[in-house]
C-alpha positions in Angstrom: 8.9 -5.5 -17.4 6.8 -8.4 -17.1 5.4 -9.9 -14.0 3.1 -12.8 -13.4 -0.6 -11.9 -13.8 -2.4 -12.1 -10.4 -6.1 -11.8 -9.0 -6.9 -11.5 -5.3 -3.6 -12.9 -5.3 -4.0 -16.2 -7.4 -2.3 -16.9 -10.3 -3.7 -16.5 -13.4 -3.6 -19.1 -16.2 -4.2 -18.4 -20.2 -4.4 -21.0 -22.8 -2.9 -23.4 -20.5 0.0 -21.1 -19.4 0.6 -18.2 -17.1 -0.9 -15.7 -17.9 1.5 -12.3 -17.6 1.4 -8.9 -17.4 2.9 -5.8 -18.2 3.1 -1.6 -19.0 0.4 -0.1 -17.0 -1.4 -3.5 -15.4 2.2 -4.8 -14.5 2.9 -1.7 -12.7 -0.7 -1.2 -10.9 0.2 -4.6 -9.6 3.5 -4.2 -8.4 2.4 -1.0 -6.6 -1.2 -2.5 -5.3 1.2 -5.8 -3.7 3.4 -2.5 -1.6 0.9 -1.0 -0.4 -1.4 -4.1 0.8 2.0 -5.4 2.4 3.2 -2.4 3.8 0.0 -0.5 4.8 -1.7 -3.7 6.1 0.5 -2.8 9.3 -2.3 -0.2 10.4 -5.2 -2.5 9.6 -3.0 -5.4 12.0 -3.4 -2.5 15.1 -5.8 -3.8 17.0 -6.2 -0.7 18.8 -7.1 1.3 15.3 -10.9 1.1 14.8 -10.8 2.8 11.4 -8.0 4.3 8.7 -9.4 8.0 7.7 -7.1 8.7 5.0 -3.6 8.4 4.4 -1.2 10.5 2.1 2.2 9.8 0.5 4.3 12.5 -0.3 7.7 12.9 -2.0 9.6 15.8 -2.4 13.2 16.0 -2.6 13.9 12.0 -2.3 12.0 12.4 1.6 9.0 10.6 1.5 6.5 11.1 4.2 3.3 9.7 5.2 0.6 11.4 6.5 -2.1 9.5 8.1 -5.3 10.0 10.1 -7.2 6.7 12.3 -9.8 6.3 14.5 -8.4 4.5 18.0 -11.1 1.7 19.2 -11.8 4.4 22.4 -12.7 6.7 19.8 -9.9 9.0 19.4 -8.3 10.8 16.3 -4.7 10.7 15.6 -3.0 12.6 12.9 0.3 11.9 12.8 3.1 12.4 9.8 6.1 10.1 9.3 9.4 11.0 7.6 11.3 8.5 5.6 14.1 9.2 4.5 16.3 12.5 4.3 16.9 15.2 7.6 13.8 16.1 9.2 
């Protein structure tokens, strides 16, 4: 496939044209746009003070999320969430 070619989310021009991309810089992108739209959700928390780490697993079309954060009074969570398949 190809894609528009971004950085920092502007549009990149090449000889006077849009510039595109594709293979492996084409699919980098499309996965680094997920993840800052869906993942931003944690950094919106205003109660988070800090993301730890976060893990993606998928096994057996059941993705799940594992994630650790720092709350703003200073407590840890680590929590998991299931998406997808019977829990």
């Amino acid at each position: 496939m190809k894609t528009l070619a971004l950085s920092k989310g502007d549009l990149l021009f090449e000889n006077g044209d849009f510039k595109l991309d594709e293979g492996e810089k084409e699919v980098a992108q499309c996965i680094g746009i997920s993840l800052g739209t869906n993942l931003r959700v944690l950094s919106q928390e205003e109660r988070i003070r800090e993301i730890n780490s976060i893990e993606i697993k998928d096994v057996n079309r059941v993705r799940t999320i594992v994630f650790s954060v720092t709350l703003t009074d200073g407590t840890v969570l680590n929590e998991e969430v299931v998406l997808g398949g019977v829990r």
